[in-house]
C-alpha distance (Angstrom), angle and dihedral (degrees) to the residues before:
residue distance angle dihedral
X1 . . .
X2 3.63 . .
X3 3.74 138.3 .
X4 3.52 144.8 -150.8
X5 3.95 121.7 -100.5
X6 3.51 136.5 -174.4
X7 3.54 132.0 -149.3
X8 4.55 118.3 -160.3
X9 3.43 123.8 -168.3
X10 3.63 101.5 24.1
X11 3.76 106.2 168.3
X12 3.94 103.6 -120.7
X13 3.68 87.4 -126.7
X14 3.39 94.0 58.6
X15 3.52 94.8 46.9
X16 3.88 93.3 47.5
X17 4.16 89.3 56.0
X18 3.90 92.5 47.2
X19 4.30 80.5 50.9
X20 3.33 86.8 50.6
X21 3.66 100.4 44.8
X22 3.39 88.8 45.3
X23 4.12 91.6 54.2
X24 3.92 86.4 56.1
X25 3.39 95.3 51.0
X26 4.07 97.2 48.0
X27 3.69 92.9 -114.5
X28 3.39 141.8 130.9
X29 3.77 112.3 -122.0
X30 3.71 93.3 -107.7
X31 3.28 96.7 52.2
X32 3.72 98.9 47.2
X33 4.14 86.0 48.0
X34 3.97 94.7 50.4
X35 4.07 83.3 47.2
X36 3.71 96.1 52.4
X37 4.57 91.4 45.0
X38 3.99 86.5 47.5
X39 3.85 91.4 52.4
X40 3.96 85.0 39.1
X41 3.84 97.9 51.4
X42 3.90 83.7 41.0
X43 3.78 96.5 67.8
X44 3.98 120.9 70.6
X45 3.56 123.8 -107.4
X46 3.95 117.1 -119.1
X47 3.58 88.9 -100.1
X48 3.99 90.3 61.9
X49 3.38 92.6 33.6
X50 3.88 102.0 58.8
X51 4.32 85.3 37.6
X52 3.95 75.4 55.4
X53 3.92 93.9 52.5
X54 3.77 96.8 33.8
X55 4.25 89.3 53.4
X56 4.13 83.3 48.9
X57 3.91 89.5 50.2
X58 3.86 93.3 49.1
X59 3.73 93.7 48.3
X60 4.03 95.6 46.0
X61 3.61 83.7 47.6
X62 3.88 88.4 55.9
X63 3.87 94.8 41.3
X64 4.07 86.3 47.6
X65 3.93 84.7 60.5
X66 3.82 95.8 42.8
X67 3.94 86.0 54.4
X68 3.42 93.4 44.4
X69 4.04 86.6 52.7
X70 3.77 89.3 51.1
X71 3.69 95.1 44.5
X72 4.07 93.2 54.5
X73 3.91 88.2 49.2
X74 3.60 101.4 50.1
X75 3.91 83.3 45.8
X76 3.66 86.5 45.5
X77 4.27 84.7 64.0
């Protein structure tokens, strides 16, 4: 489903380079606008992002232990 959303106070420059954009990439404004919020809202926030990196850093830090255990018992041969 979609909806309808307004946007006040666009700077006229800023609306003229989207145009433009748009133009270049054989779209209608709309459609290049909806294009650039779904890539937006498809990226994480730096909240999610650093809970991404931290989660990565706690499981490499895990994995660095396992191979460490696996190290000491093929040395242990």
């Amino acid at each position: 489903m979609s909806v309808s959303l307004t946007i006040r106070d666009l700077p006229e420059a800023t609306r003229d380079m989207l145009r433009q954009r748009a133009e270049a990439s054989r779209q209608s404004l709309n459609s290049y606008i909806v294009g650039l919020l779904e890539r937006e809202a498809g990226l994480p926030t730096m909240s999610e992002w650093a809970d991404m990196v931290e989660s990565r850093a706690r499981l490499a830090g895990s994995s660095d232990a396992a191979v460490e255990a696996v190290r000491e018992l093929r040395d242990a041969e």
